[in-house]
N, C-alpha and C positions, 0 to 999 in steps of 0.2 A: 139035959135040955136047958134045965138054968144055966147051967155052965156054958154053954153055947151063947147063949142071950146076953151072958155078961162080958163074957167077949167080945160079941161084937158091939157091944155097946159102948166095952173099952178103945175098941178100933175106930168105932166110929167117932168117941171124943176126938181121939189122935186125930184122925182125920181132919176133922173139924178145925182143930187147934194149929193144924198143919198148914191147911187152906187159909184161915184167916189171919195166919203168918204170913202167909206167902203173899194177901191179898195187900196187907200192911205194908211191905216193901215195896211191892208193888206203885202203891197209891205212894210211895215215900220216893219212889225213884222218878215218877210222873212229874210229881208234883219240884222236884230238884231238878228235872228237866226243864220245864215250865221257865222255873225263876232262871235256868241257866239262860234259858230263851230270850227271856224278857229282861234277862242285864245286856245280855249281846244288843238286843235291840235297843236299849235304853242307850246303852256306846254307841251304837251306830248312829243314832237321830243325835247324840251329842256333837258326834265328830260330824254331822252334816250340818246340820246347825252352826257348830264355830268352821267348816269350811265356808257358808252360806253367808256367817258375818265376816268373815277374813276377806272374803269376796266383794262382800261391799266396805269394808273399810278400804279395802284397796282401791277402791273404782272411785271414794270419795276422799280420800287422798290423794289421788291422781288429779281429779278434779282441782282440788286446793292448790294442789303442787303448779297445777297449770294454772290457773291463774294469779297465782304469786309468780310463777316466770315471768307471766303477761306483764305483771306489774311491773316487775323486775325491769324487763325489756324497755317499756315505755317510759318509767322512771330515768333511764339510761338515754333512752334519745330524746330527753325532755333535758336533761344535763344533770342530773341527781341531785341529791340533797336540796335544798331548799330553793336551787334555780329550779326542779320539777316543779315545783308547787304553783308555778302561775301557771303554768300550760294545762292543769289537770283540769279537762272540761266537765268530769264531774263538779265540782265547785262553783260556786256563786262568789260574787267578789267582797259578800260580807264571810264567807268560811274560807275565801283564798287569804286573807289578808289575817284573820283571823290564827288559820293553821301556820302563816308565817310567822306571827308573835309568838306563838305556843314552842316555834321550833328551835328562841334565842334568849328567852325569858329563864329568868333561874325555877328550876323546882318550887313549885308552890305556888306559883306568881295566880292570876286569875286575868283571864282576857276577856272583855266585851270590847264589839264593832256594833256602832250603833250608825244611821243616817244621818248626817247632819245637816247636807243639802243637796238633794237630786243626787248624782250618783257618787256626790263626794262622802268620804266616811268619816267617823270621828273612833280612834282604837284607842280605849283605857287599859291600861296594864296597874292591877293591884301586887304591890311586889309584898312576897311576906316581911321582906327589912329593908330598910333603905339601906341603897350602896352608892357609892361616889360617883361621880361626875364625868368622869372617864368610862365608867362601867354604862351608866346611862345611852351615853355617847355611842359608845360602839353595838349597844342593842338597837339605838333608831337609828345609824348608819344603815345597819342589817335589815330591818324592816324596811325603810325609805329606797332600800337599794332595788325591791323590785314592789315596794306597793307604792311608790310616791304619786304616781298617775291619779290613783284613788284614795288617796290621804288628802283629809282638812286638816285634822287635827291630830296630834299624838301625845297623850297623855301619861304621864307615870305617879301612882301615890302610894305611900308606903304609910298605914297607922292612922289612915284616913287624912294625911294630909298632901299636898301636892309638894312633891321631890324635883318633878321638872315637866317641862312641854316644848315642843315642836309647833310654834306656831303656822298659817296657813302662810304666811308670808317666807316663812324660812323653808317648808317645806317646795315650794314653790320654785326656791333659788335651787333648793338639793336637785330637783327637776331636772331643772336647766341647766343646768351641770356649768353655770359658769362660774361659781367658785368653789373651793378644796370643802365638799360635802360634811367632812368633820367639824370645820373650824366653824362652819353657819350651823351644824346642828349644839353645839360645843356654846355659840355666843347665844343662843335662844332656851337653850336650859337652864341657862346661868341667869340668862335675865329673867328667863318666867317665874325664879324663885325667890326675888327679891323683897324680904321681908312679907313672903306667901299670907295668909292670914288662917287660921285652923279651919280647915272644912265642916261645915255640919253634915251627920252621915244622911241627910237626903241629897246633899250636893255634893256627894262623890261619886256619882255615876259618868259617864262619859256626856261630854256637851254642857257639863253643869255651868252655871255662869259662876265667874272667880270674882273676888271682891278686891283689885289690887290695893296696896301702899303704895298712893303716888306719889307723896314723898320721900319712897326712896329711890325709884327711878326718875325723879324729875331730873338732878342735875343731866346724868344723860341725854333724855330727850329735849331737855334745853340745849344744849350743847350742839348736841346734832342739828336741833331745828333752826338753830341760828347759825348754824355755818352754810345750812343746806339754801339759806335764805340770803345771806349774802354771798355766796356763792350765784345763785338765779339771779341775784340782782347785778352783778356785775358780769356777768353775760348777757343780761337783758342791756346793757347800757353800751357793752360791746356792738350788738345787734342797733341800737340804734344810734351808732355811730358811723356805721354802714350807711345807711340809709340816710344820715346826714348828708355825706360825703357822694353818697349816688345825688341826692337833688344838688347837692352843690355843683355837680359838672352838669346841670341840664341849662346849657348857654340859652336856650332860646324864651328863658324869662328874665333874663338878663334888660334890664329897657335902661337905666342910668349910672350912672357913677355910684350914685348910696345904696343900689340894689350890691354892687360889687364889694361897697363897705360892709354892709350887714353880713353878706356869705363870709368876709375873710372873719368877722367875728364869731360866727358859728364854728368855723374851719379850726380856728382856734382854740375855740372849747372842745371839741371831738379831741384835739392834741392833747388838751389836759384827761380827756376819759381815758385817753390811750397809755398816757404814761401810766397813771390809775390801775389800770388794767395790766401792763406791762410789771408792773409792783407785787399785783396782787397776785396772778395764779402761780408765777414757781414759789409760792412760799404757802399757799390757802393749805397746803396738805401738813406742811410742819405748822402752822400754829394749830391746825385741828389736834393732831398731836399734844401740843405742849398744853391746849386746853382740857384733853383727856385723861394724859398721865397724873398731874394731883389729885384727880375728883372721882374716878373711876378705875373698878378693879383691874388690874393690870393684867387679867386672861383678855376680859375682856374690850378694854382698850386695843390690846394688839390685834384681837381678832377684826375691830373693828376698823383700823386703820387698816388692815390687809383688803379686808373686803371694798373700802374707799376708794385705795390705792390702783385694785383692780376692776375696780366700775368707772373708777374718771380721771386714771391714769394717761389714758389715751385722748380720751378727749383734753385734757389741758393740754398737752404738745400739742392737738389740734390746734389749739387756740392761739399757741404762743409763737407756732409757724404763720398763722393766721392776721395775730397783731403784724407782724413783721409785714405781711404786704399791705397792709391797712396802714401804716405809717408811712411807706413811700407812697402808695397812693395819698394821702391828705399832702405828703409835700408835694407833691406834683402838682394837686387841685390847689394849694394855696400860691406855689409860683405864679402860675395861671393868675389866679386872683390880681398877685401883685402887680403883675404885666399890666392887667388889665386896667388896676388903678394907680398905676405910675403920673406922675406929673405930664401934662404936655400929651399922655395916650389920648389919638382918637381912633376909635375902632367899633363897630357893626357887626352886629349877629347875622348871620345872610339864612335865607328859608330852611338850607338845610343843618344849621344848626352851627357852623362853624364861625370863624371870627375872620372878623373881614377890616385891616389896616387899612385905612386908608381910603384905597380905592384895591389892593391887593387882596382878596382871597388867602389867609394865611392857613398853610397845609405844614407846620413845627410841629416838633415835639411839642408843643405848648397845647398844639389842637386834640384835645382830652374824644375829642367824639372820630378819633382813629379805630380802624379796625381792630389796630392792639388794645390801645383802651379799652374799646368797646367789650373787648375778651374777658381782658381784665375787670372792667365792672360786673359785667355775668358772674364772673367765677368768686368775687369777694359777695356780690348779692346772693349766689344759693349757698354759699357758708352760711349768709347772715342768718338765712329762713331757717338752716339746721341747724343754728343756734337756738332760735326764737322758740323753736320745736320743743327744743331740750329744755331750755328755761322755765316754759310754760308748765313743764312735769315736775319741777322741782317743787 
């Protein structure tokens, strides 16, 4: 009976030891199940996740990519590069003019557009070195070529002091496209820097006021300002030469003989303006010249004789086509004169203006109040007024 008892008590260890083997692997293979479970799902949420980012990377790449076309496109029919940039209605005309300096200015440079007046601008460019004059040039050619409209002013300093400027009057001419756009931006850089004086760093902002050396651009604007003035003056003397010569043929204040002497003495003097004048303009542009090349730098002397050349080039051949019928008109009105105060002449002004021999009615070449004439004096009197026009400007 023990022996029985011990048996089974051996069996039933075995047993025991069997089962909770078996329960071990068991619980070991669950459990290795489990993890294998829970890595597959662990992959699956990964790979659904970078599908779920791939998906919107895509959709916002897409995005970009479409509106970079857009831009692409519209940059394209705006004309590219830097003719896009005025058209671009996102912009204001202080960051169109702005994004245009940024787009010609060297590496480094710094731009401000400040107001200077109503909707005209003032653009500073701080450059990190100064470069030459030429280089200048061709950067506010590039600016002025599409912001002239809304340009006062165009500054450039390099080290806090001013290298050159575009002033409003230069920009003005680049506008108006009536002279070669370089050569006016080229003669206004040169002279903005003439002996510059150091800027203090609160007055190197844009609009600051400059303190010139007007000693060293006086000879220039002497130069200019007295040629500009005798010039005026001897068109103004022109114009009232005119006007002499128009009252001198007005026969109907004509009352005695000394009225006839006084007019041939005026007639006279108009003859001496004229020759004066016939003197003075085919030569006004060579001595402005010959006054500019000792005294002033020789860029800008040429620039500034071109620009003269072609602001009142045409007008002087007006002028000198001009003298020319002003000269037979004064002979004409002084023959007349002489007829009139000939020896032994009796003669009468009749109502309507004409001269009357005698007792004949004289209808000559002498009678100035013909309908030729009369042409003729119109067409020398509105030269004279576009003269007087002109003059008064100078």
């Amino acid at each position: 009976m023990a022996r029985l008892l011990k048996l089974a008590a051996v069996w039933l260890a075995i047993v025991f030891i069997a089962h909770h083997s078996l329960e071990e692997q068991y619980v070991e293979r669950v459990m290795a199940t489990r993890a294998e479970d829970q890595a597959r799902m662990d992959e699956l949420e990964k790979t659904a996740a970078s599908a779920q980012a791939t998906r919107r990377m895509d959709a916002h790449l897409a995005v970009v990519n479409g509106r970079k076309a857009q831009e692409q496109e519209l940059e394209k029919a705006w004309g590219g590069g830097l003719s896009a940039i005025p058209k671009d209605y996102r912009l204001n005309l202080a960051e169109m003019l702005a994004t245009i300096a940024r787009g010609v200015v060297p590496e480094g440079s710094k731009v401000e557009v400040s107001v200077e007046r109503f909707t005209d601008f003032a653009l500073h460019v701080e450059l990190p070195t100064a470069v030459p004059v030429a280089e200048l040039a061709t950067i506010s050619g590039k600016v002025l070529e599409m912001g002239a409209p809304y340009l006062h002013r165009l500054s450039f300093f390099a080290e806090r002091r001013l290298i050159g400027e575009v002033d409003p009057l230069s920009i003005e001419t680049v506008a108006r496209k009536t002279l070669p756009p370089r050569d006016v931006i080229t003669r206004a850089l040169v002279m903005s820097t003439r002996d510059e004086p150091k800027l203090p760093p609160v007055a190197a902002g844009p609009g600051a006021p400059k303190e010139r050396n007007s000693e060293a651009i006086a000879p220039y604007e002497r130069i200019m300002q007295e040629w500009s003035d005798a010039y005026g003056k001897r068109m103004e003397a022109v114009s009232k030469v005119v006007s002499r010569l128009s009252d001198a043929v007005d026969l109907r204040t004509l009352k005695t003989r000394g009225d006839v002497t006084l007019r041939l003495k005026s007639v006279d003097a108009a003859s001496e303006e004229i020759a004066k004048a016939e003197k003075y303009f085919p030569t006004c542009l060579g001595a402005l010249k010959a006054q500019l090349t000792p005294q002033i730098d020789p860029l800008v002397a040429s620039i500034t004789m071109r620009e003269t050349e072609s602001a009142r080039g045409g007008e002087i051949r007006q002028i000198g086509s001009l003298l020319t019928e002003i000269a037979a008109f004064q002979l004409n009105v002084r023959r007349l004169l002489q007829t009139l105060d000939a020896p032994g002449a009796v003669w009468n002004i009749s109502e309507r203006g004409t001269i009357v021999f005698g007792k004949q009615e004289t209808l000559t070449a002498f009678n100035l109040r013909s309908a030729e004439v009369e042409a003729n004096i119109a067409k020398v009197n509105a030269a004279a007024q576009a003269l007087s026009a002109a003059a008064g400007k100078k």
